[in-house]
C-alpha positions as protocol buffer text, in pm:
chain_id: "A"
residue {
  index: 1
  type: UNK
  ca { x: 3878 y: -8253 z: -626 }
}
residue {
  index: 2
  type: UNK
  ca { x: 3907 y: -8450 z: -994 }
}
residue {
  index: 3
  type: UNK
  ca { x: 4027 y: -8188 z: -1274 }
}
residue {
  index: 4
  type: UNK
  ca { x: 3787 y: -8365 z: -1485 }
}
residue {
  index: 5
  type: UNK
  ca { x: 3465 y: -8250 z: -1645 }
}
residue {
  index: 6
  type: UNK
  ca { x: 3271 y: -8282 z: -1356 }
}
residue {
  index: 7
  type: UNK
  ca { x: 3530 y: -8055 z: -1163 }
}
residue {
  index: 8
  type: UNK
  ca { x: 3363 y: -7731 z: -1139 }
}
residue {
  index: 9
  type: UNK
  ca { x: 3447 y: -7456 z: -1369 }
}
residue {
  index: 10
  type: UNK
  ca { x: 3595 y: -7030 z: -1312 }
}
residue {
  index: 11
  type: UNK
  ca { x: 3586 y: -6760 z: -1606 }
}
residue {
  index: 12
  type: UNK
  ca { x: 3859 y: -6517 z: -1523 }
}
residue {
  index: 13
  type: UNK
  ca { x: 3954 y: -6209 z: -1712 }
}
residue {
  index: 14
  type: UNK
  ca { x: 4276 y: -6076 z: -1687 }
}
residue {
  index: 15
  type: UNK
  ca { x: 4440 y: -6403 z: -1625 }
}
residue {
  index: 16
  type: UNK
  ca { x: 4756 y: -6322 z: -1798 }
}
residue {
  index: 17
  type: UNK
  ca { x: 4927 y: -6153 z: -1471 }
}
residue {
  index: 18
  type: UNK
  ca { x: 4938 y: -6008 z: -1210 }
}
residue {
  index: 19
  type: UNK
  ca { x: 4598 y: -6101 z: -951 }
}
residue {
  index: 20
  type: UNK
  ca { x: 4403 y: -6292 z: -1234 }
}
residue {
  index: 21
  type: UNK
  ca { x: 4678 y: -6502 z: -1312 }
}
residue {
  index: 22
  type: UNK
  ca { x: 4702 y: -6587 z: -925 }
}
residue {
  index: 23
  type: UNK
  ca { x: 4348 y: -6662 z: -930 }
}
residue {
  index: 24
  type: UNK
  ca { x: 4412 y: -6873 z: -1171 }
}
residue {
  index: 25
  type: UNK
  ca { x: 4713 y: -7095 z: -1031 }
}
residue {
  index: 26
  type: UNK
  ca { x: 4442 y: -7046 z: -699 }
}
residue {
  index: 27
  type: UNK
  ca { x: 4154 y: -7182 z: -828 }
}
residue {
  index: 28
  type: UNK
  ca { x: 4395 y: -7451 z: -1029 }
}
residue {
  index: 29
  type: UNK
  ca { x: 4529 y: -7643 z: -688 }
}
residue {
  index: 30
  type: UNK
  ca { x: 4145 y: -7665 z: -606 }
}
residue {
  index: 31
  type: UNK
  ca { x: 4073 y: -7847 z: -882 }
}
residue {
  index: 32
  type: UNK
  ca { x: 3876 y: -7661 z: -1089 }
}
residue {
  index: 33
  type: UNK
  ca { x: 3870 y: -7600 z: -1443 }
}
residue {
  index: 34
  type: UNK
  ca { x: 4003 y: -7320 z: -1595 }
}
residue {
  index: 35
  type: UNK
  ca { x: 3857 y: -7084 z: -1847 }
}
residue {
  index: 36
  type: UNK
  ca { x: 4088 y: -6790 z: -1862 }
}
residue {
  index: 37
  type: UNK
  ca { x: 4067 y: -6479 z: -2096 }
}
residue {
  index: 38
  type: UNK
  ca { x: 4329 y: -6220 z: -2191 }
}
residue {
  index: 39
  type: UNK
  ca { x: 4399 y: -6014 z: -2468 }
}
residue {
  index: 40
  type: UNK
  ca { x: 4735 y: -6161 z: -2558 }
}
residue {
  index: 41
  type: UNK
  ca { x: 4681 y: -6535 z: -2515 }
}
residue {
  index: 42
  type: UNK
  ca { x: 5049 y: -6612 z: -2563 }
}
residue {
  index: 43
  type: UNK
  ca { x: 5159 y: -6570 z: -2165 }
}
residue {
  index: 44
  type: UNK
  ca { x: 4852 y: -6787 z: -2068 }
}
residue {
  index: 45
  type: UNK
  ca { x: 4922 y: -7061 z: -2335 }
}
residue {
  index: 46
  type: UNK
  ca { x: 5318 y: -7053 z: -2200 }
}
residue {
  index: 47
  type: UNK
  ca { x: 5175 y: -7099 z: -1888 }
}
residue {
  index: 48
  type: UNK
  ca { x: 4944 y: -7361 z: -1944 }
}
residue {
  index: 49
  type: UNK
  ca { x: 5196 y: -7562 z: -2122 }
}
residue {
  index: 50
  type: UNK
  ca { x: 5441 y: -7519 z: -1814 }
}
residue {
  index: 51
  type: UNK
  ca { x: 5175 y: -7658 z: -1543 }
}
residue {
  index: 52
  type: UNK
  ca { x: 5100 y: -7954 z: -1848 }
}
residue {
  index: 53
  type: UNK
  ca { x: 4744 y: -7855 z: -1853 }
}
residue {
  index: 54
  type: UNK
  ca { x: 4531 y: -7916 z: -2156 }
}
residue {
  index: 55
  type: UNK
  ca { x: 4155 y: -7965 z: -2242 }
}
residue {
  index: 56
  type: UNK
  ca { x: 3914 y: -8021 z: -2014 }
}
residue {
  index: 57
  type: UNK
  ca { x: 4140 y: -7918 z: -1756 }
}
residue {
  index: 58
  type: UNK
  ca { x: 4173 y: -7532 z: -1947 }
}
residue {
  index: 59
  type: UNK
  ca { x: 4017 y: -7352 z: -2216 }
}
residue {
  index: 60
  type: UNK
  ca { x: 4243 y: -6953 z: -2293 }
}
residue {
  index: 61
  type: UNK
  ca { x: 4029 y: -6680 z: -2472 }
}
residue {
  index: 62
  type: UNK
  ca { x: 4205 y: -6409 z: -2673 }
}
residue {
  index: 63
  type: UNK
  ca { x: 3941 y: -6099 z: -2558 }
}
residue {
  index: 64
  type: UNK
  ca { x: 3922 y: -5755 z: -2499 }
}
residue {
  index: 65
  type: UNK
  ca { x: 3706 y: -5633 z: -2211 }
}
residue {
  index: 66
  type: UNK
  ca { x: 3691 y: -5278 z: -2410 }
}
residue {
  index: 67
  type: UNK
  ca { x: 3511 y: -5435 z: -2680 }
}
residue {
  index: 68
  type: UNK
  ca { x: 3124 y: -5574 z: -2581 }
}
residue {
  index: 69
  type: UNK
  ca { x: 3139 y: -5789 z: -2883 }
}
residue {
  index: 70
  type: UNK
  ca { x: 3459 y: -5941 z: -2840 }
}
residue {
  index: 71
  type: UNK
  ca { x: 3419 y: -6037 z: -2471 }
}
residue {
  index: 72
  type: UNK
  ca { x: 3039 y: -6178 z: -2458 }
}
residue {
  index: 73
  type: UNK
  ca { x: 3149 y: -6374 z: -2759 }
}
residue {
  index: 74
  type: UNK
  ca { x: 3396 y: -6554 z: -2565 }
}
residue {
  index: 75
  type: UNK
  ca { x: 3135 y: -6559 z: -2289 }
}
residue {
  index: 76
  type: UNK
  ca { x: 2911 y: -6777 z: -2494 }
}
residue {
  index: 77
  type: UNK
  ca { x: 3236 y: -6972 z: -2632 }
}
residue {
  index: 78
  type: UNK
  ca { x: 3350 y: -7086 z: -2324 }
}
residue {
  index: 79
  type: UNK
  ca { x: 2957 y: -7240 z: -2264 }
}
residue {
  index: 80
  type: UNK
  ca { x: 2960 y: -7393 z: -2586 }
}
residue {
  index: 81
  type: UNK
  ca { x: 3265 y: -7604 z: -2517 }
}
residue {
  index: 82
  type: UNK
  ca { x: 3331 y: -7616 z: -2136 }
}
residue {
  index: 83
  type: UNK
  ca { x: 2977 y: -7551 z: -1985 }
}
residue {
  index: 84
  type: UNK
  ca { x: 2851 y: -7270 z: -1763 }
}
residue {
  index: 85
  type: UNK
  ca { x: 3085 y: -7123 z: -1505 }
}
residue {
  index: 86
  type: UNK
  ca { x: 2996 y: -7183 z: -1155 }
}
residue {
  index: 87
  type: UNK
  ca { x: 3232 y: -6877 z: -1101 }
}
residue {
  index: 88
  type: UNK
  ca { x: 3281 y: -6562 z: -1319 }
}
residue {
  index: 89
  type: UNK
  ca { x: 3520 y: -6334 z: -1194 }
}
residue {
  index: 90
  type: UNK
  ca { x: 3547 y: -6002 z: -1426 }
}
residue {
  index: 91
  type: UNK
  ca { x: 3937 y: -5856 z: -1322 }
}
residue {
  index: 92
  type: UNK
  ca { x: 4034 y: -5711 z: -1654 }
}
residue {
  index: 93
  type: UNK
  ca { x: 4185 y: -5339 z: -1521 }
}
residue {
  index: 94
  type: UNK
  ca { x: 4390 y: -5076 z: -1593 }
}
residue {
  index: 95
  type: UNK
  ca { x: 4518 y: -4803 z: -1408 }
}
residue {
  index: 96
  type: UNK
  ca { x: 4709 y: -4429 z: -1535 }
}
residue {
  index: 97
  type: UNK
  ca { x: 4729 y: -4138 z: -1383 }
}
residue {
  index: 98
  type: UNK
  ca { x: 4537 y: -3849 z: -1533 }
}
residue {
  index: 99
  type: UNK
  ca { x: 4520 y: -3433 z: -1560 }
}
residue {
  index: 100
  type: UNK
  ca { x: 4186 y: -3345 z: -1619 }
}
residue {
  index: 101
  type: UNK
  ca { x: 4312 y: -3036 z: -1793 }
}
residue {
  index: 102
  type: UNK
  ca { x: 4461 y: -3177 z: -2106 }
}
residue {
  index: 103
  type: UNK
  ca { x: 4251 y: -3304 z: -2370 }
}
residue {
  index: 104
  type: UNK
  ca { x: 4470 y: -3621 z: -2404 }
}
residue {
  index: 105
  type: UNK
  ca { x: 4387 y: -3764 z: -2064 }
}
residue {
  index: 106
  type: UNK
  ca { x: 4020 y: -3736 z: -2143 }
}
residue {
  index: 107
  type: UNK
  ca { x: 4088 y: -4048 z: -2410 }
}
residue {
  index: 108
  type: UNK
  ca { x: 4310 y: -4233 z: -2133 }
}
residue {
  index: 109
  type: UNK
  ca { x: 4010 y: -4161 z: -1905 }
}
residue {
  index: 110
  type: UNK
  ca { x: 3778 y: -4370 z: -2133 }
}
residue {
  index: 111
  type: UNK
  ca { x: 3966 y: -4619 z: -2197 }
}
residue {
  index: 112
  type: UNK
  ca { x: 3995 y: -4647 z: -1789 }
}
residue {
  index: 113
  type: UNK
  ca { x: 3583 y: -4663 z: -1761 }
}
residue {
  index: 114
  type: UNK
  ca { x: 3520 y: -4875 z: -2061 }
}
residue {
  index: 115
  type: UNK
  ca { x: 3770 y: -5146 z: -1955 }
}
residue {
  index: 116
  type: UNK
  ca { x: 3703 y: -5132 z: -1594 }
}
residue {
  index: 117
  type: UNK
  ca { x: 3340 y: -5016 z: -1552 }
}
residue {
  index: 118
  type: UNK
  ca { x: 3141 y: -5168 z: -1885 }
}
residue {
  index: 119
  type: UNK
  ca { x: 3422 y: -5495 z: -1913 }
}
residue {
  index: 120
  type: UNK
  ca { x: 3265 y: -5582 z: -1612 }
}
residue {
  index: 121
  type: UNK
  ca { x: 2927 y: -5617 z: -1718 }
}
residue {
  index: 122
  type: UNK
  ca { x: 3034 y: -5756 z: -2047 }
}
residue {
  index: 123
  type: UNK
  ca { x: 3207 y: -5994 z: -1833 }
}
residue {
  index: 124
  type: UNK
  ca { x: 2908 y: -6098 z: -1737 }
}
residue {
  index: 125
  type: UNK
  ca { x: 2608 y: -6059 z: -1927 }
}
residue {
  index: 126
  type: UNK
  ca { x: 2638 y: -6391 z: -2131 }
}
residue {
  index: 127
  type: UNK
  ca { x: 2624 y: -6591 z: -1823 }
}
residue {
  index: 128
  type: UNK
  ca { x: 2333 y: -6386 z: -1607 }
}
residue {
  index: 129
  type: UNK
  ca { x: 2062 y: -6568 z: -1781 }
}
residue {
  index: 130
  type: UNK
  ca { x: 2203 y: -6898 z: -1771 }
}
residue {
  index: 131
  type: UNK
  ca { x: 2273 y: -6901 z: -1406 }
}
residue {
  index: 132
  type: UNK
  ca { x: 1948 y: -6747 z: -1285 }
}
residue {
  index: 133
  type: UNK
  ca { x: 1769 y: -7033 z: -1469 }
}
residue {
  index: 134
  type: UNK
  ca { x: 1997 y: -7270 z: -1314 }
}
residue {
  index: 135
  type: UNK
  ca { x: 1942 y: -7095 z: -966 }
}
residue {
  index: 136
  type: UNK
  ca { x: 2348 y: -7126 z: -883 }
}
residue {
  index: 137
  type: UNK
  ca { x: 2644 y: -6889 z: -953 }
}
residue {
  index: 138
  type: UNK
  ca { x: 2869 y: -6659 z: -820 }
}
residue {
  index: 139
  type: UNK
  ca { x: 2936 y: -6307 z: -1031 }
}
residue {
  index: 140
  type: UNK
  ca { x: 3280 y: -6165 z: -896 }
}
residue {
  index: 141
  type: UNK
  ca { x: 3386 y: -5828 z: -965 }
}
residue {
  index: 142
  type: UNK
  ca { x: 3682 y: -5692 z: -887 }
}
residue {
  index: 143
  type: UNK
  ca { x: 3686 y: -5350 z: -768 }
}
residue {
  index: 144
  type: UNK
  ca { x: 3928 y: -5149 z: -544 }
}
residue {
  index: 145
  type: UNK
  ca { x: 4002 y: -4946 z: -228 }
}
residue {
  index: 146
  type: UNK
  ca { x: 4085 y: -4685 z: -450 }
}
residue {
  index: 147
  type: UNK
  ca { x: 3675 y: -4608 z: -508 }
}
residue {
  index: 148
  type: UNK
  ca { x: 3591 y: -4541 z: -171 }
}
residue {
  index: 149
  type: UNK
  ca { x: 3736 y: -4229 z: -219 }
}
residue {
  index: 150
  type: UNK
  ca { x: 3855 y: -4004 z: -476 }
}
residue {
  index: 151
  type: UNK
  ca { x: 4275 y: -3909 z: -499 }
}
residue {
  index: 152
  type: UNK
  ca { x: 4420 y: -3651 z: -611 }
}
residue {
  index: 153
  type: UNK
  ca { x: 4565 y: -3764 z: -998 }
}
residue {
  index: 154
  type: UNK
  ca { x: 4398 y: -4077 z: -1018 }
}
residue {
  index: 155
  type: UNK
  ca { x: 4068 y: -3936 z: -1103 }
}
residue {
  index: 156
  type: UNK
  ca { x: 4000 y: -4223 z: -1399 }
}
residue {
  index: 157
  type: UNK
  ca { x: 4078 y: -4494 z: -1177 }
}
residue {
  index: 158
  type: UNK
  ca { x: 3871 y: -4396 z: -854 }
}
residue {
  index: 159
  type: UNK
  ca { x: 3597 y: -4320 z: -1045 }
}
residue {
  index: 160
  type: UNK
  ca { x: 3619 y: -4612 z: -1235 }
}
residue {
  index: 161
  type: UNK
  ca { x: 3624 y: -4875 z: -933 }
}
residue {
  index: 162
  type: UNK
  ca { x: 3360 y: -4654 z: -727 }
}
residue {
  index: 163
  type: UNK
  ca { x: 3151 y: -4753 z: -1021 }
}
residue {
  index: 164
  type: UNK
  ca { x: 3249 y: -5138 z: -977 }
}
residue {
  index: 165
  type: UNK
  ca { x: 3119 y: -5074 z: -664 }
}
residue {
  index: 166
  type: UNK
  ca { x: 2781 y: -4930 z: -716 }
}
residue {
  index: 167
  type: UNK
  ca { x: 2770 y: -5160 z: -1035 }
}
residue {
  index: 168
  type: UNK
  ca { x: 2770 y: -5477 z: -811 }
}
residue {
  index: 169
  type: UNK
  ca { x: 2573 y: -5350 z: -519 }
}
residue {
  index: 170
  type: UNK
  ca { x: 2301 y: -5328 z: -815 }
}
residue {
  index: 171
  type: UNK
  ca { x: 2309 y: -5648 z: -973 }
}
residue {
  index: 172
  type: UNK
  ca { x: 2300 y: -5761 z: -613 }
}
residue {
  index: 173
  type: UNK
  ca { x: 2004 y: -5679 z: -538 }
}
residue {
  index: 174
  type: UNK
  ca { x: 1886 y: -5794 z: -900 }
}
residue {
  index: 175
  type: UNK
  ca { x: 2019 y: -6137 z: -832 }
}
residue {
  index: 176
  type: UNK
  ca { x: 1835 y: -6153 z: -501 }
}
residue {
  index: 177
  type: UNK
  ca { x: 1614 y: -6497 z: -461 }
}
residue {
  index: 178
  type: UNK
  ca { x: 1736 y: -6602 z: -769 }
}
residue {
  index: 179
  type: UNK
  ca { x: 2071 y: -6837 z: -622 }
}
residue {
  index: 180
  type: UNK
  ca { x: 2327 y: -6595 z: -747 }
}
residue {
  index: 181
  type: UNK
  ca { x: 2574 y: -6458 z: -540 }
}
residue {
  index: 182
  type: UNK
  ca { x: 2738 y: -6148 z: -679 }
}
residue {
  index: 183
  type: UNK
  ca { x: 3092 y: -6057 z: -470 }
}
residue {
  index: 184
  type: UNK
  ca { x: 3245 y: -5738 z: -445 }
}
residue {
  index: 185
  type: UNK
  ca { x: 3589 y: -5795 z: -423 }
}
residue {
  index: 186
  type: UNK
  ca { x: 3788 y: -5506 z: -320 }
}
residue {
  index: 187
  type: UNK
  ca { x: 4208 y: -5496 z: -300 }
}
residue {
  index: 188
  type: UNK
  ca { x: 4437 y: -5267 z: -102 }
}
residue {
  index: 189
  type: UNK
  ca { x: 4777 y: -5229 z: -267 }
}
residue {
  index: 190
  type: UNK
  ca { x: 4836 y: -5592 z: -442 }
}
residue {
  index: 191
  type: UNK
  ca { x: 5210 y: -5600 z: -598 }
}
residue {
  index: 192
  type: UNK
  ca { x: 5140 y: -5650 z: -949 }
}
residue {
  index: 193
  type: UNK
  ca { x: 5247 y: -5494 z: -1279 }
}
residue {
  index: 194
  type: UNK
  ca { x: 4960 y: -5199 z: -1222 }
}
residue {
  index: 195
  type: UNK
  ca { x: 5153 y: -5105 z: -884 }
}
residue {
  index: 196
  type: UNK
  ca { x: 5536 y: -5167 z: -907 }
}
residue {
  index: 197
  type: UNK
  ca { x: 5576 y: -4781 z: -1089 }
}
residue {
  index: 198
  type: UNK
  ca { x: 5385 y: -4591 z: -815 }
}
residue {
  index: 199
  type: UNK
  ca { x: 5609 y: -4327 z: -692 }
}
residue {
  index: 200
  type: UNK
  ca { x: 5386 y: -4356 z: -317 }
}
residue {
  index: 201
  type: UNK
  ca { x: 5426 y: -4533 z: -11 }
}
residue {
  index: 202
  type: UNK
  ca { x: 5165 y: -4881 z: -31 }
}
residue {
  index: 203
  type: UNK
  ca { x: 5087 y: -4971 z: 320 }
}
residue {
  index: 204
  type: UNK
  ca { x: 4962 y: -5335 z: 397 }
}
residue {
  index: 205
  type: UNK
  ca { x: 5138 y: -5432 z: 47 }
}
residue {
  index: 206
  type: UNK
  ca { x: 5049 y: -5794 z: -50 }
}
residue {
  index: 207
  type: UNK
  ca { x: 5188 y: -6032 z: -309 }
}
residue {
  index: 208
  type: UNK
  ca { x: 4961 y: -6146 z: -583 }
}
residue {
  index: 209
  type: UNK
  ca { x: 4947 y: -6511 z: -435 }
}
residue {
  index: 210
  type: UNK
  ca { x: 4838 y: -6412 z: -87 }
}
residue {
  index: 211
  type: UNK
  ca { x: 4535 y: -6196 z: -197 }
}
residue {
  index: 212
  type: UNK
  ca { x: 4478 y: -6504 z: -442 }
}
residue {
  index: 213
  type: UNK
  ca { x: 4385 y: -6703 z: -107 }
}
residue {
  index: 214
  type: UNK
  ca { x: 4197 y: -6475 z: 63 }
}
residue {
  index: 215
  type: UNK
  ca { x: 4022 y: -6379 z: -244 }
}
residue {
  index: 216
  type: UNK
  ca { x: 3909 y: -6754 z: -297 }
}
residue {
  index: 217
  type: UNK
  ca { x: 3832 y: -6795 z: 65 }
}
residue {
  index: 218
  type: UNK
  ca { x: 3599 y: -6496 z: 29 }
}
residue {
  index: 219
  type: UNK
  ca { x: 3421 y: -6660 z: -295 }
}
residue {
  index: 220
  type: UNK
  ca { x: 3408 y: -6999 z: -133 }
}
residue {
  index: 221
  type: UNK
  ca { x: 3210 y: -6824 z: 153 }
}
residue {
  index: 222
  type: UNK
  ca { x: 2997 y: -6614 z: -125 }
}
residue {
  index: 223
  type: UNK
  ca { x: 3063 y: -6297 z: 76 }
}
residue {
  index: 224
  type: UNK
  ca { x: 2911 y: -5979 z: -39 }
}
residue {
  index: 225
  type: UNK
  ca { x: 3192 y: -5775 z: -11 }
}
residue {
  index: 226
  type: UNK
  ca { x: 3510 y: -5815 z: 104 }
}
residue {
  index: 227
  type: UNK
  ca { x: 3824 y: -5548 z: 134 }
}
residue {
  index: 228
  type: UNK
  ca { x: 4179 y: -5733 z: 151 }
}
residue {
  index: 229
  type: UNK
  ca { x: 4357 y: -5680 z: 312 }
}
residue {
  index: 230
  type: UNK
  ca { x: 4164 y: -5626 z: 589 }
}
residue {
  index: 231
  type: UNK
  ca { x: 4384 y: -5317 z: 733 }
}
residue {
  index: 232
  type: UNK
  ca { x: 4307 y: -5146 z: 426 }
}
residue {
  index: 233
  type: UNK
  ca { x: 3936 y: -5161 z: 517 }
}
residue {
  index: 234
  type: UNK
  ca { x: 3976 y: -4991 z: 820 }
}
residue {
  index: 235
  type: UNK
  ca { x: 4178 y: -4736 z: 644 }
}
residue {
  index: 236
  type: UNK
  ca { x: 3899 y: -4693 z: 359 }
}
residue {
  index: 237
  type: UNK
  ca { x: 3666 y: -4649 z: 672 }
}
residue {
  index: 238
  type: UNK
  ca { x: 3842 y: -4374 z: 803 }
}
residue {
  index: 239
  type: UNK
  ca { x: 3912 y: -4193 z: 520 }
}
residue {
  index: 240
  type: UNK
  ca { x: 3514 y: -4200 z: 441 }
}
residue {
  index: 241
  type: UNK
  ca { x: 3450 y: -4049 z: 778 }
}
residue {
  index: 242
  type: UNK
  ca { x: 3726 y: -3742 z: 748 }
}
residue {
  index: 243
  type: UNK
  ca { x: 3591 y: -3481 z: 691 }
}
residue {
  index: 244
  type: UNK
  ca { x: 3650 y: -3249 z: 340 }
}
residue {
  index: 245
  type: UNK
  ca { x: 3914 y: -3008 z: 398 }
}
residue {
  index: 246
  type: UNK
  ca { x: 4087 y: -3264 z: 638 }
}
residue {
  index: 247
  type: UNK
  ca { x: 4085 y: -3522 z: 362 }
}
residue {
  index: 248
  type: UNK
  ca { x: 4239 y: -3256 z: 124 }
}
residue {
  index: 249
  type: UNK
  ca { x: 4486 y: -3145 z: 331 }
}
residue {
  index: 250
  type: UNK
  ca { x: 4574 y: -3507 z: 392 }
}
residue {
  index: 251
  type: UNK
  ca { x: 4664 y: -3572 z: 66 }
}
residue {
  index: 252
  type: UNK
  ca { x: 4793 y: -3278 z: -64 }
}
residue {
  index: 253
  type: UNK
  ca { x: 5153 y: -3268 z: -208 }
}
residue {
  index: 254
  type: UNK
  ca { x: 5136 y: -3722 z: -245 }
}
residue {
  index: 255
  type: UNK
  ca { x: 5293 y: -3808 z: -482 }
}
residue {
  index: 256
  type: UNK
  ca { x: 5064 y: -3917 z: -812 }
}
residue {
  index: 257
  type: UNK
  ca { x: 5036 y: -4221 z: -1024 }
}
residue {
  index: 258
  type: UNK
  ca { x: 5191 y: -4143 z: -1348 }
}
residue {
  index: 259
  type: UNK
  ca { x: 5016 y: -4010 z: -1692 }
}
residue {
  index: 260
  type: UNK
  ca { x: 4987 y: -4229 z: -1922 }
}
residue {
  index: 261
  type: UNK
  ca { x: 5177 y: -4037 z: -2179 }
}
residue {
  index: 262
  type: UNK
  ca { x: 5407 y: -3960 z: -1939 }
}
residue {
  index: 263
  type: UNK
  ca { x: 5597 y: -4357 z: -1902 }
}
């Protein structure tokens, strides 16, 4: 496919490492154009320059998911001067460990839901409008295995991705009949900057690259909702179905993601 302005065109958030950055070198080899946001713009520029890609090819945004302004202001940016996305995929995340008994952990624990609960639908309220009138789109947002079910320590972080979740399984039915897909995209353990300190076993670990590809495959096919890896579904599945105090006792004594105050 030409890398030209007809090529079609991905917002990503996040795209400075780690999975959005894959999705970006993904979605690049396609042949589509890039519109990639991150709060420090000098990693994507760096790479950009590396991979000799300029204008039309790639557009970077310097935004914070955190902030509703900041965000839906590079929303409409990126449809001023590249167009409407035919994919938005909102990744921005971050993920601490937390102790619900100290005051402290209550600001790390907002921080948690405001980047990865309302950046999502900051992500993509400037282009909702545009792409139901246009009857063609695809909303991505990335969520986790992590909120199928709630661990021990990481209280901010499961509770922020089982909201991703729910989030998406709204605006999916909202979408309905109007030609936009909205895909739930949900990772096992992906080796990225978020997961190389966990002090826990990560079964069915992938590389950034590999769930890259199967995330694109799942867009391409505008699944619903897709767990990758696979295994990890099966995993979620089974944890949903254990019962209470078998669940507990399953997971008492792991190991638990560190505080934030605490690196």
């Amino acid at each position: 496919m030409s890398a030209g302005i007809q090529a079609p065109l991905v917002f990503i958030t996040g795209a400075s490492s780690g999975i959005g950055l894959a999705l970006a070198e993904r979605f690049r080899r396609a042949g589509w154009r890039l519109a990639l946001v991150a709060r420090r713009v000098d990693t994507l520029s760096a790479w950009c320059a590396e991979r000799q890609l300029s204008a039309p090819q790639v557009e970077v945004y310097a935004a914070d998911v955190r902030d509703v302004d900041s965000i839906t202001a590079a929303g409409r940016q990126c449809i001023e001067r590249q167009g409407l996305p035919d994919v938005v995929i909102a990744n921005a995340g971050i993920s601490h460990g937390i102790d619900s008994a100290l005051r402290e952990d209550l600001d790390v624990m907002r921080a948690t839901l405001e980047t990865n609960v309302l950046g999502v639908a900051a992500t993509f309220q400037p282009f909702i409008a545009g792409m139901r009138a246009r009857r063609a789109g695809a909303l991505v947002g990335v969520g986790s295995v992590a909120g199928i079910r709630g661990l021990p320590g990481h209280a901010a972080y499961c509770a922020s991705k089982a909201a991703v979740i729910g989030y998406c399984e709204s605006l999916r039915g909202e979408c309905r009949d109007t030609g936009v897909t909205v895909v739930t995209l949900l990772p096992g353990y992906i080796d990225t900057p978020l997961t190389r300190g966990n002090p826990y076993a990560m079964p069915f670990l992938l590389s950034a690259d590999a769930f890259a590809e199967r995330a694109y495959r799942a867009i391409a096919s505008r699944a619903s909702y897709r767990v990758i890896p696979w295994q990890m579904g099966v995993v979620a599945k089974l944890m949903r179905l254990m019962p209470n105090a078998l669940f507990d006792r399953t997971f008492a004594g792991r190991a638990r993601k560190p505080r934030q105050s605490a690196r």
